[in-house]
PyMOL Python script that loads the backbone (N, CA, C, O; Angstrom):
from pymol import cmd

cmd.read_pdbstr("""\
ATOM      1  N   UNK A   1      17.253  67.604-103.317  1.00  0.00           N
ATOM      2  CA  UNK A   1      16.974  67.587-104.744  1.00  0.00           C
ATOM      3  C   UNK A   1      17.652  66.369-105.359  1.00  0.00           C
ATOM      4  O   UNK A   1      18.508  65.723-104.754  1.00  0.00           O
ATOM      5  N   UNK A   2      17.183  66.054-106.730  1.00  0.00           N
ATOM      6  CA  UNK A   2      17.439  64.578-107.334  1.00  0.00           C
ATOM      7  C   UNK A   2      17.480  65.035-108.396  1.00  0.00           C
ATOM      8  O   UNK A   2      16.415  65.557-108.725  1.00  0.00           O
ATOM      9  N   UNK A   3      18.294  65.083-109.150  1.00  0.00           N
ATOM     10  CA  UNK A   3      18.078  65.115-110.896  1.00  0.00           C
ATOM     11  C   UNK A   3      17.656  66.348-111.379  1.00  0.00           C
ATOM     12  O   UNK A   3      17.328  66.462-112.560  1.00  0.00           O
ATOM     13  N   UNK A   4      17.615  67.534-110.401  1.00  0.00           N
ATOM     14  CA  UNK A   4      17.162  69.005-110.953  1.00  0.00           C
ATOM     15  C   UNK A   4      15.632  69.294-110.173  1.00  0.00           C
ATOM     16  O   UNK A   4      15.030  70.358-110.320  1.00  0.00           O
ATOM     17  N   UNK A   5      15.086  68.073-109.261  1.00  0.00           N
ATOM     18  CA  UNK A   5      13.714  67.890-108.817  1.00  0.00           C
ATOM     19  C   UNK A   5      13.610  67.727-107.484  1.00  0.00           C
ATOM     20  O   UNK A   5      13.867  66.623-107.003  1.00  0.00           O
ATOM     21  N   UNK A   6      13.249  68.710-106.737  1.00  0.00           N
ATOM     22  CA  UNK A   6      12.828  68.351-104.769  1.00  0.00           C
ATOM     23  C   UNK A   6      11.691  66.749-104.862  1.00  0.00           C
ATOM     24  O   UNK A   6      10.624  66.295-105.277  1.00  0.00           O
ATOM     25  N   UNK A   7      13.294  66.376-103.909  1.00  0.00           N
ATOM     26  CA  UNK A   7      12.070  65.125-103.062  1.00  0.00           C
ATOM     27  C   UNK A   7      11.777  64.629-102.346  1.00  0.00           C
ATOM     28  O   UNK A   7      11.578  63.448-102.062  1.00  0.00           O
ATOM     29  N   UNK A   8      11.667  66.067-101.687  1.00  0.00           N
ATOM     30  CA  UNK A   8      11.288  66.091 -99.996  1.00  0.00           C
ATOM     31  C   UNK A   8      11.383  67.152 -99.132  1.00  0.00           C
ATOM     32  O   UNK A   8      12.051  68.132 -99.461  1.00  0.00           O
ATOM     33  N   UNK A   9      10.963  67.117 -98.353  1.00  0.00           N
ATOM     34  CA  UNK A   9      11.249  68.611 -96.891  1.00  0.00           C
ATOM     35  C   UNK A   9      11.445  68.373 -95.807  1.00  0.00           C
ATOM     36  O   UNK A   9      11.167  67.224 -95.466  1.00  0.00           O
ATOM     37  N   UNK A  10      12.062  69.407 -94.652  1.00  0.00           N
ATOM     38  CA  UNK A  10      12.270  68.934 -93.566  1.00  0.00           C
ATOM     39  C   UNK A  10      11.680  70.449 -92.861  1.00  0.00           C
ATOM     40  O   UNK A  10      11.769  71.633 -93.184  1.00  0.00           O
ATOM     41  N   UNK A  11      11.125  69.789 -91.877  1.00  0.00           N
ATOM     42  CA  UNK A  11      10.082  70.826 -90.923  1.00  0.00           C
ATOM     43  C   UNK A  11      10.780  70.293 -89.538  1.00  0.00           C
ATOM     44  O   UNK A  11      11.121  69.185 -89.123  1.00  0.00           O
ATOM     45  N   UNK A  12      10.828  71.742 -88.987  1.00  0.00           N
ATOM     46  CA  UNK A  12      11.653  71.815 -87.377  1.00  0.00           C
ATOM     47  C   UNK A  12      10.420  70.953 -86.583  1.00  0.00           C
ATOM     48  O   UNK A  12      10.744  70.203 -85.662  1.00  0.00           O
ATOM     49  N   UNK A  13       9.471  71.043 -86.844  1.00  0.00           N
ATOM     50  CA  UNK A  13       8.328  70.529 -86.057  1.00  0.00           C
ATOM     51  C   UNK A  13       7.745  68.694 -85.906  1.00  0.00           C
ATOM     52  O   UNK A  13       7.239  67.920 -85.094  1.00  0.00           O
ATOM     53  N   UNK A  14       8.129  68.741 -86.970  1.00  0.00           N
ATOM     54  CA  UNK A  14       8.532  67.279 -87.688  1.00  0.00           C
ATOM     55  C   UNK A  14       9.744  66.320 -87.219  1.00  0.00           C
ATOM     56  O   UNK A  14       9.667  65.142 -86.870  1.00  0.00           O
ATOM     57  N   UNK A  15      10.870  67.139 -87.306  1.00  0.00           N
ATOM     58  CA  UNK A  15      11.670  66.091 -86.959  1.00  0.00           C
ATOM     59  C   UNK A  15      11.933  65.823 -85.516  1.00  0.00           C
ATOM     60  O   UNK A  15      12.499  64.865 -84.990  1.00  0.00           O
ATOM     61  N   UNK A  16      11.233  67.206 -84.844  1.00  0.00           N
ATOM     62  CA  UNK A  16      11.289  67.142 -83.572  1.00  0.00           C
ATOM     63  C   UNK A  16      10.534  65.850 -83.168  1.00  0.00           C
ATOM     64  O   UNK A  16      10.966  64.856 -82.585  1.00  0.00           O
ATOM     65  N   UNK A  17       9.545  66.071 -83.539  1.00  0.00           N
ATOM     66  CA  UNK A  17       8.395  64.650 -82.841  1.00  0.00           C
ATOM     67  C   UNK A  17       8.768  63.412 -82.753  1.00  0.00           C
ATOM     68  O   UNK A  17       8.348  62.648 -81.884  1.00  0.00           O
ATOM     69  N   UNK A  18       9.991  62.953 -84.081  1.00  0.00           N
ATOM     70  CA  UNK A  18      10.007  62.079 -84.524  1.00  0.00           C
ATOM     71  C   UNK A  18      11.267  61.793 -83.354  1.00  0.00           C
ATOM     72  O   UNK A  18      11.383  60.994 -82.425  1.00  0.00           O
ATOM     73  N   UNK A  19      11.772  62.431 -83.683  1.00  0.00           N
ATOM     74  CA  UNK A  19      13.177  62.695 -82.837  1.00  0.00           C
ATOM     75  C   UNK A  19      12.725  62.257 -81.000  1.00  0.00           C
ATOM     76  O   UNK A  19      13.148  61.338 -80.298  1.00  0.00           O
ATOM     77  N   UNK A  20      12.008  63.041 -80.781  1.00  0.00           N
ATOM     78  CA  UNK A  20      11.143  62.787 -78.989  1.00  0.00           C
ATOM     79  C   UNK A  20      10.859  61.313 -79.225  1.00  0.00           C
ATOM     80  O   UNK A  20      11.466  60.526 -78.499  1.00  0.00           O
ATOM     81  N   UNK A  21       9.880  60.742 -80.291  1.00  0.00           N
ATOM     82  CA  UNK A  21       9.222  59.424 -80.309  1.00  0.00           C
ATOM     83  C   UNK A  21      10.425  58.588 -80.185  1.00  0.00           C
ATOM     84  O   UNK A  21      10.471  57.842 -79.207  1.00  0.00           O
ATOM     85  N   UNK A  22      11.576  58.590 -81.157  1.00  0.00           N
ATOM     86  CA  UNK A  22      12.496  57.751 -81.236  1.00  0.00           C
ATOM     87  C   UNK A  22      14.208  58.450 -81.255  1.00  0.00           C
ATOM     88  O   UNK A  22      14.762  58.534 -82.351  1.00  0.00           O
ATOM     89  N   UNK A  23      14.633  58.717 -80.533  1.00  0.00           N
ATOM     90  CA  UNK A  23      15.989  59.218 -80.344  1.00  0.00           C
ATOM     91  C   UNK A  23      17.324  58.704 -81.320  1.00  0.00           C
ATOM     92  O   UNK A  23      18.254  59.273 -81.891  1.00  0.00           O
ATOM     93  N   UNK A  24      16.913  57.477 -81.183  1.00  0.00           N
ATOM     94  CA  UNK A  24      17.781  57.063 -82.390  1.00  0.00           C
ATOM     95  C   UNK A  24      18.246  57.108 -83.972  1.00  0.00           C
ATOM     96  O   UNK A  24      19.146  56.583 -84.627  1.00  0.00           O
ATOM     97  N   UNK A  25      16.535  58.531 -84.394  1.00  0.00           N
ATOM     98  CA  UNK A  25      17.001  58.602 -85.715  1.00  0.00           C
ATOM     99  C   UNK A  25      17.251  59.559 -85.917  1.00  0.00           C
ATOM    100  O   UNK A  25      16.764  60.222 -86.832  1.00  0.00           O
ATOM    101  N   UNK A  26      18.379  60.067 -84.855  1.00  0.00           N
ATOM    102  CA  UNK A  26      19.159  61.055 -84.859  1.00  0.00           C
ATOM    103  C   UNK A  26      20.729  60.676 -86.098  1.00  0.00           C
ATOM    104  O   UNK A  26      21.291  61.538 -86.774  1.00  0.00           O
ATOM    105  N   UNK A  27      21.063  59.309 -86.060  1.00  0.00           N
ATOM    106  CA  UNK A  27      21.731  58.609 -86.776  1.00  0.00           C
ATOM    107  C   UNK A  27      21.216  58.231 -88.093  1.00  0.00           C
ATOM    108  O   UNK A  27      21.903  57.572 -88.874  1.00  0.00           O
ATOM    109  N   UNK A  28      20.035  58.623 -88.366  1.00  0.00           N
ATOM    110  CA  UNK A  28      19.393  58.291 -89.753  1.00  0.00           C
ATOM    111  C   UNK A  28      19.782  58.859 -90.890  1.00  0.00           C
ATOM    112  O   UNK A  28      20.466  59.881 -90.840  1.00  0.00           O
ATOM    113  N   UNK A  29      19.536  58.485 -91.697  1.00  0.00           N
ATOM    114  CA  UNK A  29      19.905  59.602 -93.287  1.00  0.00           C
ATOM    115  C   UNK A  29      18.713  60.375 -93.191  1.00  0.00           C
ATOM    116  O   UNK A  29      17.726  59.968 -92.578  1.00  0.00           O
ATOM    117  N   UNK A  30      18.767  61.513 -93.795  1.00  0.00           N
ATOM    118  CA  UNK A  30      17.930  62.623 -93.785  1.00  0.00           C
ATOM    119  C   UNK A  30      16.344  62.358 -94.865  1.00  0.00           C
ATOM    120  O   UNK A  30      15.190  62.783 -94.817  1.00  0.00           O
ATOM    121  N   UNK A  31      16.957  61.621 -95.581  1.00  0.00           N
ATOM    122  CA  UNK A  31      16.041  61.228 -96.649  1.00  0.00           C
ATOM    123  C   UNK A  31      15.073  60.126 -95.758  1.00  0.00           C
ATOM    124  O   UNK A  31      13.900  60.439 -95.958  1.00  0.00           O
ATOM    125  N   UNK A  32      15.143  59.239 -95.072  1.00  0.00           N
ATOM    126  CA  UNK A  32      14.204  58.229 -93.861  1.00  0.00           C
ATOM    127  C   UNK A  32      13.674  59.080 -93.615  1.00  0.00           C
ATOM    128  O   UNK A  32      12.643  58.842 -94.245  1.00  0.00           O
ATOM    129  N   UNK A  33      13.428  60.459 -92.924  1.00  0.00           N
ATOM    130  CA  UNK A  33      12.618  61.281 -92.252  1.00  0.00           C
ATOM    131  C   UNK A  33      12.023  62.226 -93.155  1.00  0.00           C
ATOM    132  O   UNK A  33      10.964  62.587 -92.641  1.00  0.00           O
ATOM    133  N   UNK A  34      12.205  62.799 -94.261  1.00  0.00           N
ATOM    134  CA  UNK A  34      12.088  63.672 -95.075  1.00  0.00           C
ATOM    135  C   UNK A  34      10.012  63.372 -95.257  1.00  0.00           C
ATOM    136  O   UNK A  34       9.393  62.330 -95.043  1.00  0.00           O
ATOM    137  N   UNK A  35       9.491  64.691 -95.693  1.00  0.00           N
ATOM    138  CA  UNK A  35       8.454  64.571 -95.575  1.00  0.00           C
ATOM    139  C   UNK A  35       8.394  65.121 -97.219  1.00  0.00           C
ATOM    140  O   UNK A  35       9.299  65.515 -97.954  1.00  0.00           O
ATOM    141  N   UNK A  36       6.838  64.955 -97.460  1.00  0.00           N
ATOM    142  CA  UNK A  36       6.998  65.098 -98.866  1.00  0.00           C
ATOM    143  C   UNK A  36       7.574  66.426 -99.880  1.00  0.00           C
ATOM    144  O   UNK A  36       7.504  67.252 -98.970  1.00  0.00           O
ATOM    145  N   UNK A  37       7.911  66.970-100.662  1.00  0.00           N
ATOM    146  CA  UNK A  37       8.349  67.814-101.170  1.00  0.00           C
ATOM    147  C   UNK A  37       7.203  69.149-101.098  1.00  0.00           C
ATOM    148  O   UNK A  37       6.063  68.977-101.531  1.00  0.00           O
ATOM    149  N   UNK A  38       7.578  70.315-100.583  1.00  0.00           N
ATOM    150  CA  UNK A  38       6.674  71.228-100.906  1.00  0.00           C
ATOM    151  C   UNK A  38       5.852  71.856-101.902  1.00  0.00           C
ATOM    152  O   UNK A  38       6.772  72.209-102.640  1.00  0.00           O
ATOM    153  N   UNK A  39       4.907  72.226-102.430  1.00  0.00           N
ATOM    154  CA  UNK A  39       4.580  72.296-103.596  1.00  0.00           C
ATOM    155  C   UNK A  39       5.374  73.746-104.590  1.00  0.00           C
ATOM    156  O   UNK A  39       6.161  74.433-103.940  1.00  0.00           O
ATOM    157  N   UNK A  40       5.244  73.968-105.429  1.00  0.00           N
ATOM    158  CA  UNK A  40       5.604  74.177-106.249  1.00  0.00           C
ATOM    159  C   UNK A  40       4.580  75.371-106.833  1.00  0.00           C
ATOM    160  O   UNK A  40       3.617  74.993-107.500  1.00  0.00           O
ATOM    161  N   UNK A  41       4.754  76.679-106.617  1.00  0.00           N
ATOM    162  CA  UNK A  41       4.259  77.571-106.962  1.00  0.00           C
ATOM    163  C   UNK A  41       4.817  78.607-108.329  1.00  0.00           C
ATOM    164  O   UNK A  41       5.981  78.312-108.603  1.00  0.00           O
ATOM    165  N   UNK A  42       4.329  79.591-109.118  1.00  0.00           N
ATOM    166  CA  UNK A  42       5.087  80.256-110.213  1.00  0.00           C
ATOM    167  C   UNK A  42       4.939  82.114-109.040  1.00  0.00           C
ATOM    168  O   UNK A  42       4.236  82.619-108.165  1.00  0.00           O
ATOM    169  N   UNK A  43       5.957  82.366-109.750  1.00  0.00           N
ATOM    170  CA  UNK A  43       6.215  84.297-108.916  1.00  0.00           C
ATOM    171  C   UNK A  43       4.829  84.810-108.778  1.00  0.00           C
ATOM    172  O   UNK A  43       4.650  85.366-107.695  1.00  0.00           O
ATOM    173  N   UNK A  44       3.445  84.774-109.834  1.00  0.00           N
ATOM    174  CA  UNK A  44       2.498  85.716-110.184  1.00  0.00           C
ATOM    175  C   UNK A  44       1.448  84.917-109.167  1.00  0.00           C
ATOM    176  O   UNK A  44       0.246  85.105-109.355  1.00  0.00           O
ATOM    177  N   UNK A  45       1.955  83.864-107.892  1.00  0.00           N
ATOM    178  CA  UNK A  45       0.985  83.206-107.814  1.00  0.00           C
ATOM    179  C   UNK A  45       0.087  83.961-106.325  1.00  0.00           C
ATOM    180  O   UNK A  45       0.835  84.349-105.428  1.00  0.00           O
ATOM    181  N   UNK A  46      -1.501  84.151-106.097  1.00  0.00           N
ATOM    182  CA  UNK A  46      -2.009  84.988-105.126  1.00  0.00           C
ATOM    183  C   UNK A  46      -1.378  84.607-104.041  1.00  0.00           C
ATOM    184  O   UNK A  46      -0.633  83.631-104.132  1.00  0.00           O
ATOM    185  N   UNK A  47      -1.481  85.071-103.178  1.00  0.00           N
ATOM    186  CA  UNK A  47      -1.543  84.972-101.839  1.00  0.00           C
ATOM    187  C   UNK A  47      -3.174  83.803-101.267  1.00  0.00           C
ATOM    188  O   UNK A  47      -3.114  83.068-100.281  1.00  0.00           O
ATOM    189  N   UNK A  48      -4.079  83.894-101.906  1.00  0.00           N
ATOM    190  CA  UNK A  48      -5.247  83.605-101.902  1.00  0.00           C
ATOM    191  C   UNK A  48      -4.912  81.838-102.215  1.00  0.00           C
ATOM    192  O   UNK A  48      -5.158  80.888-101.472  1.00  0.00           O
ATOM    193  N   UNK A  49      -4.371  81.839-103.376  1.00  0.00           N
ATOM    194  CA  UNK A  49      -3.950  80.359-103.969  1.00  0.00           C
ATOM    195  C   UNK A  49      -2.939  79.805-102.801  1.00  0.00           C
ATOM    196  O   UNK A  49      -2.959  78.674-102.315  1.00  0.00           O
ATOM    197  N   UNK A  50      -2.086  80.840-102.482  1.00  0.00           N
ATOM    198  CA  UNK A  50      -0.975  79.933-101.378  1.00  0.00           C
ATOM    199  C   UNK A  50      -1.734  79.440-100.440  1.00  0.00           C
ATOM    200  O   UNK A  50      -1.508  78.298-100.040  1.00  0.00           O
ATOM    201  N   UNK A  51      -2.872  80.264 -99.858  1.00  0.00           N
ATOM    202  CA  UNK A  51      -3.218  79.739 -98.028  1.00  0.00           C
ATOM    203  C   UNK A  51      -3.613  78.298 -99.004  1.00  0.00           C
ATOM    204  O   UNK A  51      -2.633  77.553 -99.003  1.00  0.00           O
ATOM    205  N   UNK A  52      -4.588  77.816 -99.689  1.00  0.00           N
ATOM    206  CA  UNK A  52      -5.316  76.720 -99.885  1.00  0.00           C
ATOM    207  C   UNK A  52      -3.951  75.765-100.064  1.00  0.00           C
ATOM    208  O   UNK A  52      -4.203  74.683 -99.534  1.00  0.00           O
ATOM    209  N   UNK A  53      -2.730  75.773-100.565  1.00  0.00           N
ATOM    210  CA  UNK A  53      -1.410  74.780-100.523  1.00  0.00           C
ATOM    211  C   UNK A  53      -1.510  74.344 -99.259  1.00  0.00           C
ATOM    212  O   UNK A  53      -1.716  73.197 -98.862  1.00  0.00           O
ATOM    213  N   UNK A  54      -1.261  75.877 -98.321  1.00  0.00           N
ATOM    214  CA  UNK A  54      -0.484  75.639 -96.678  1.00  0.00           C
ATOM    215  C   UNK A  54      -1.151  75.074 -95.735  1.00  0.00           C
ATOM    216  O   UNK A  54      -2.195  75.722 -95.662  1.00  0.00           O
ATOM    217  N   UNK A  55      -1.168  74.281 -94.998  1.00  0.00           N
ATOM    218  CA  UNK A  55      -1.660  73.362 -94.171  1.00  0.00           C
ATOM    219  C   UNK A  55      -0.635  72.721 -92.855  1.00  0.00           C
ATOM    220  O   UNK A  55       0.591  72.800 -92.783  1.00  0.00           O
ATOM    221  N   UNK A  56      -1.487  72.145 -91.982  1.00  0.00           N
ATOM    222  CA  UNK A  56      -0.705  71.208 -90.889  1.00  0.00           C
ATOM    223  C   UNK A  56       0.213  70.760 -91.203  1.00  0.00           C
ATOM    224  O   UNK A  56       1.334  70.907 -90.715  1.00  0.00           O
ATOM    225  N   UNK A  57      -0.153  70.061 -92.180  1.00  0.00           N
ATOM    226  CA  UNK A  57       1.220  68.977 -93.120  1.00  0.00           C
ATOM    227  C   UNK A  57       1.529  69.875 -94.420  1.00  0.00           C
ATOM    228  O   UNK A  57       1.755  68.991 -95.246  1.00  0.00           O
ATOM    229  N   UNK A  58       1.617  70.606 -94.827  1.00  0.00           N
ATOM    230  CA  UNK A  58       2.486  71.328 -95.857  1.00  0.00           C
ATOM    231  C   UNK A  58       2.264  73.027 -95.204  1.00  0.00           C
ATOM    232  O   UNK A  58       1.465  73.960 -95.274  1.00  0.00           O
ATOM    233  N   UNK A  59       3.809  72.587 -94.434  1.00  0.00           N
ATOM    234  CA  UNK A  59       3.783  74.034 -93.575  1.00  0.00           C
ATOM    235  C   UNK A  59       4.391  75.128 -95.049  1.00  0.00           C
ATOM    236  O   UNK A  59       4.773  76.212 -94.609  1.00  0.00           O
ATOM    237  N   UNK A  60       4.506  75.042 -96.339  1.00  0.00           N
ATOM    238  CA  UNK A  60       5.454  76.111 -97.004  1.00  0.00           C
ATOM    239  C   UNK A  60       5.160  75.877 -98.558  1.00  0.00           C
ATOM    240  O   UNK A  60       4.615  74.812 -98.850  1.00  0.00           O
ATOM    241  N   UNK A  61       5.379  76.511 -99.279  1.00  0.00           N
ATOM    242  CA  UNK A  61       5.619  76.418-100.620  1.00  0.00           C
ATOM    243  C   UNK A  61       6.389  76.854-100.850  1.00  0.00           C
ATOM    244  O   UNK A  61       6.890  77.578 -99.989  1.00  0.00           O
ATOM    245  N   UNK A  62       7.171  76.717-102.418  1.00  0.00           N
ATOM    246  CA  UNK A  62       8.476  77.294-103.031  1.00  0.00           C
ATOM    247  C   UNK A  62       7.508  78.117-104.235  1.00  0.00           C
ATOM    248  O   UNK A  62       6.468  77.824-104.827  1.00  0.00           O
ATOM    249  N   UNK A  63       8.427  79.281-104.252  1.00  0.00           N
ATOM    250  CA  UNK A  63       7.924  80.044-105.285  1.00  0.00           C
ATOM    251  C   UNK A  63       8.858  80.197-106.702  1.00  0.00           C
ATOM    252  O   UNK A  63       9.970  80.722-106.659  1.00  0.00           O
ATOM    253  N   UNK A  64       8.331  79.728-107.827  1.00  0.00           N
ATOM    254  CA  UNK A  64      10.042  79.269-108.242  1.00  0.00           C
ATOM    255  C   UNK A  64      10.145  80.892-108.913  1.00  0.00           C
ATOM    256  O   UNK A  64       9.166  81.630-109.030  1.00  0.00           O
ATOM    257  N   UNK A  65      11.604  81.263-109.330  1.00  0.00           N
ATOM    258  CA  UNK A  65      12.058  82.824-109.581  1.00  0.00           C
ATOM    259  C   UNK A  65      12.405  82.587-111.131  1.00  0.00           C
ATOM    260  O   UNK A  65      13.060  81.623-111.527  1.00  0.00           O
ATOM    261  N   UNK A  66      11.830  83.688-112.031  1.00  0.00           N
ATOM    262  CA  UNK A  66      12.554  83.212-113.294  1.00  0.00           C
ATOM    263  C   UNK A  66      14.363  83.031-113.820  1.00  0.00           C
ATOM    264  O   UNK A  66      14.877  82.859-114.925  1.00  0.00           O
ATOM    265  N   UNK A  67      14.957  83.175-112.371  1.00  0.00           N
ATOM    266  CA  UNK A  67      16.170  82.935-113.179  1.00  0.00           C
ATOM    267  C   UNK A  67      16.528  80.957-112.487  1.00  0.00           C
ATOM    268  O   UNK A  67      17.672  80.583-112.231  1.00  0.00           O
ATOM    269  N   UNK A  68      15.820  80.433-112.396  1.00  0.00           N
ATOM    270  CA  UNK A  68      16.203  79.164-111.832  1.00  0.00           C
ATOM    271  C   UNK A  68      16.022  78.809-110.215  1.00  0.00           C
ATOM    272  O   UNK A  68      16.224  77.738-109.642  1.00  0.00           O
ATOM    273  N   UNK A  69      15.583  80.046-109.701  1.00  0.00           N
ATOM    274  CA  UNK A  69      16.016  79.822-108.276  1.00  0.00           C
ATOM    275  C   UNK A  69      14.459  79.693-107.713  1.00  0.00           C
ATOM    276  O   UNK A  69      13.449  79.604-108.412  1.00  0.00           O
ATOM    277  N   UNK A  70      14.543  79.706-106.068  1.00  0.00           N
ATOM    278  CA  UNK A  70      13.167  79.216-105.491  1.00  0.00           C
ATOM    279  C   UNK A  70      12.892  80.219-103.972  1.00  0.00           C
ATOM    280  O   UNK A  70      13.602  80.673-103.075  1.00  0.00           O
ATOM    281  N   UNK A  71      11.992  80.222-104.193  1.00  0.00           N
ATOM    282  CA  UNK A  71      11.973  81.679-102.636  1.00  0.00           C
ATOM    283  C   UNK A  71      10.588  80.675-101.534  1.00  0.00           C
ATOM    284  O   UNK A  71       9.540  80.165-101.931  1.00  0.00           O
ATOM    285  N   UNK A  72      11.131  80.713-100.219  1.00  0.00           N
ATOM    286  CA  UNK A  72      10.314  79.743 -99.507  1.00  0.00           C
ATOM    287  C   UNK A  72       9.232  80.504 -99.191  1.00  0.00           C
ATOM    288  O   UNK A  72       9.429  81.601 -99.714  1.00  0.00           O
ATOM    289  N   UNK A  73       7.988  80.505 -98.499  1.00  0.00           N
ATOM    290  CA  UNK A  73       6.520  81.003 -98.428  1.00  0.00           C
ATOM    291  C   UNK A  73       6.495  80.121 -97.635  1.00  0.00           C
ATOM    292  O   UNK A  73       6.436  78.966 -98.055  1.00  0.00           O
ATOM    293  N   UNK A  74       6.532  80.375 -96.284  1.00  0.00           N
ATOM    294  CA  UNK A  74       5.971  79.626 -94.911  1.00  0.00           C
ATOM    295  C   UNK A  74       4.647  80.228 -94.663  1.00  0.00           C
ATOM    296  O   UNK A  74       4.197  81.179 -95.301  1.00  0.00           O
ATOM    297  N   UNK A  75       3.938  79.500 -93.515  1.00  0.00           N
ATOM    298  CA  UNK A  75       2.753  79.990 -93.000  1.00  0.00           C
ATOM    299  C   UNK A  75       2.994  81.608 -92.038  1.00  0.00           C
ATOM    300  O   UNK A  75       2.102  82.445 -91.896  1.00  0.00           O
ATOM    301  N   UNK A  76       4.235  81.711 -91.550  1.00  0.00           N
ATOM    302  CA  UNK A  76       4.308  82.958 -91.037  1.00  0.00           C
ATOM    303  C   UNK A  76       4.398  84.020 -91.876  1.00  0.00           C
ATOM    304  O   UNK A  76       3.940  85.115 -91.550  1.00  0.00           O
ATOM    305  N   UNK A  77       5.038  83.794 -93.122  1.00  0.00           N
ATOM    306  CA  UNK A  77       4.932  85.119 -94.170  1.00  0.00           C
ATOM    307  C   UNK A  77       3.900  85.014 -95.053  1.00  0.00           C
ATOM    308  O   UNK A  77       3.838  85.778 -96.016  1.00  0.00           O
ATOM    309  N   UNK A  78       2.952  84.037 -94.824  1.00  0.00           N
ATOM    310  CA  UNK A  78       1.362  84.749 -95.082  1.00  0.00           C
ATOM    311  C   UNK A  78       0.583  84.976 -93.976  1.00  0.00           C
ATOM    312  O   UNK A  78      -0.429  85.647 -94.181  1.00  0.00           O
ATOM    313  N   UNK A  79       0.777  84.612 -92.907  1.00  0.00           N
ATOM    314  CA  UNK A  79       0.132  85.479 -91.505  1.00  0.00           C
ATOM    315  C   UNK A  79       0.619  86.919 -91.860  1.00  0.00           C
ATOM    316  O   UNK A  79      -0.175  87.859 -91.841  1.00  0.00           O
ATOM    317  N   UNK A  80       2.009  87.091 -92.202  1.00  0.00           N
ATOM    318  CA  UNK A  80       2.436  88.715 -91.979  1.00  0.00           C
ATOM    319  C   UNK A  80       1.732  89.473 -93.278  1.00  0.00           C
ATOM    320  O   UNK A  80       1.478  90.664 -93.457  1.00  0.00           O
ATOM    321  N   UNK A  81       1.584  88.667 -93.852  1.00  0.00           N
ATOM    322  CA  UNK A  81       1.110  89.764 -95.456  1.00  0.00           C
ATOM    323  C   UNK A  81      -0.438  90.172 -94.967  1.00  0.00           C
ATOM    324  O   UNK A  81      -0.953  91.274 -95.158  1.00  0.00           O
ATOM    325  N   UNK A  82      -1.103  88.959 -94.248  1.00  0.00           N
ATOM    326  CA  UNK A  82      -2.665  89.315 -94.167  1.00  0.00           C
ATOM    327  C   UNK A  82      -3.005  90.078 -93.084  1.00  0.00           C
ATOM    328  O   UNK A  82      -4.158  90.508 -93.061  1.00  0.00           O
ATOM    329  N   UNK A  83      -2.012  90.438 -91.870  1.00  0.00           N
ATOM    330  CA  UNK A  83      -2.059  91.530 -90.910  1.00  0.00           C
ATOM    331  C   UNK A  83      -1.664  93.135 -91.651  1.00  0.00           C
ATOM    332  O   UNK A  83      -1.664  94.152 -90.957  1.00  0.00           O
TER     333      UNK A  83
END
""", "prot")
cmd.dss("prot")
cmd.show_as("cartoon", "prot")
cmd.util.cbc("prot")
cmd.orient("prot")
């Protein structure tokens, strides 16, 4: 976060690759690898609206909470809601 604002994410899957491709940016700042920020959802938002966010490249959304805070929504806890 920057100024009260996400600007950026980090995916286990992601840094792995990057990490295999090049070993050395194991020494990097976190922000060089960071992928773009997840989107940005409100509490009332469907399940229906999340799958169309979640994708290859945006494995998650944040759901923001009305007291300030943010609850993560990966692709596995909408696999589990739709089983």
């Amino acid at each position: 976060m920057k100024d009260g604002q996400f600007v950026g994410s980090i995916d286990d899957s992601h840094v792995y690759q990057l990490l295999v491709e090049n070993p050395s940016l194991k020494d990097a700042p976190i922000s060089s690898i960071m992928s773009p920020a997840f989107p940005v959802v409100q509490k009332n938002t469907t399940v229906e609206e999340i799958c169309k966010l979640i994708s290859k490249q945006v494995p998650a959304v944040l759901v923001e909470l009305e007291n300030g805070k943010f609850h993560i929504v990966s692709r596995y806890d909408v696999i589990s809601a739709m089983a």
